[in-house]
N, C-alpha and C positions, 0 to 999 in steps of 0.2 A: 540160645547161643549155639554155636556151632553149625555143622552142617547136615542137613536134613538125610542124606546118605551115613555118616557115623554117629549114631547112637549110642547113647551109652547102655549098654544091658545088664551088666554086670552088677552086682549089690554085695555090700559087707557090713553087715549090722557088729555097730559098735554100743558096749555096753557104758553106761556111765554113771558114777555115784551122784550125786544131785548136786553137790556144791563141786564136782567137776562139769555137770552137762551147764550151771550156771557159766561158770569161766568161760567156757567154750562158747557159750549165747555171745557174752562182753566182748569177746577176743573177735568174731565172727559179725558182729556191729561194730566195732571201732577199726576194722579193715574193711566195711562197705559189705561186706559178703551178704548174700541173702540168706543161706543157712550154715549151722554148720559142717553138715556134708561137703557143701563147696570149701568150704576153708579147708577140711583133711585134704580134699583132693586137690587139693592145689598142695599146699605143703607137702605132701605124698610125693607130687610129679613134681617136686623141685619147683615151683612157682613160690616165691618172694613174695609175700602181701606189705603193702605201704600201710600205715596208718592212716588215715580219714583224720584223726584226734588231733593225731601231730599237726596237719596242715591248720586242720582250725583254731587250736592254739597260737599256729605263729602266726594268723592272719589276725588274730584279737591282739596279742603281742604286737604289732603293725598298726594296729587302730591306737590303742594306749599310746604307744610312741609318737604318732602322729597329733592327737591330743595334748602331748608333752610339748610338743613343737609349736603348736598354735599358740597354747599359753604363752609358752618361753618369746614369741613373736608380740602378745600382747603386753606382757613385762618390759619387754623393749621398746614398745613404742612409746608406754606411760613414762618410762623414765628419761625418752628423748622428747615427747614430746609437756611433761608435765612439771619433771625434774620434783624438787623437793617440798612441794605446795604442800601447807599441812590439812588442806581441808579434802585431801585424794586420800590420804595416807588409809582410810578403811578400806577407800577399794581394792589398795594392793595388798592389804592385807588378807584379804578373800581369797583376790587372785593367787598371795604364797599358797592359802590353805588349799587349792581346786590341785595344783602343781603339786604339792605334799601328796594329797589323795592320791590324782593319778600315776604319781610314783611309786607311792606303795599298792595300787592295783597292780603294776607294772611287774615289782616284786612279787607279792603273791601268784600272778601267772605262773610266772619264771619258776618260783620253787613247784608247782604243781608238775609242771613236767617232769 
């Protein structure tokens, strides 16, 4: 990265207890960083790091939702198109439980963040 004329030369050895140099490994993976040298130096010069985590969270968050919506689409079609036949009545009953599930996946995301 950067450009072949500015170099970085400069070094600051930083010391760290073991269950801080872990933190710093976590903190320095779930921002993409490659070590975490790069993460101090960024935070150092004012560089803002994103989460990596967040984004794939909300993009699983996004899948489940979408999952909640196909059900919720095949729940509508059974009951327009099959209305109250009692020999369907297991399959929608499946179908509540698949719709239960992926709600409480939904939930459980949600609280992790």
């Amino acid at each position: 990265m950067g450009s072949e004329k500015r170099q970085r030369t400069k070094r600051y050895p930083v010391r760290f207890f073991p269950e801080e140099f872990e933190e710093a490994e976590r903190k320095a993976k779930a921002f993409s960083y490659p070590s975490v040298a790069s993460l101090i130096r960024d935070l150092v010069t004012g560089v803002e790091p994103t989460s990596t985590l967040d984004q794939q969270a909300i993009l699983e968050l996004l899948r489940v939702n979408a999952d909640l919506g196909r059900l919720g689409g095949l729940l509508k079609h059974w009951l327009q198109a099959k209305g109250m036949e009692r020999n369907i009545v297991p399959d929608i009953s499946a179908l509540l439980r698949d719709i239960e599930d992926a709600q409480r996946k939904l939930k459980k995301k949600v609280k992790s963040l």
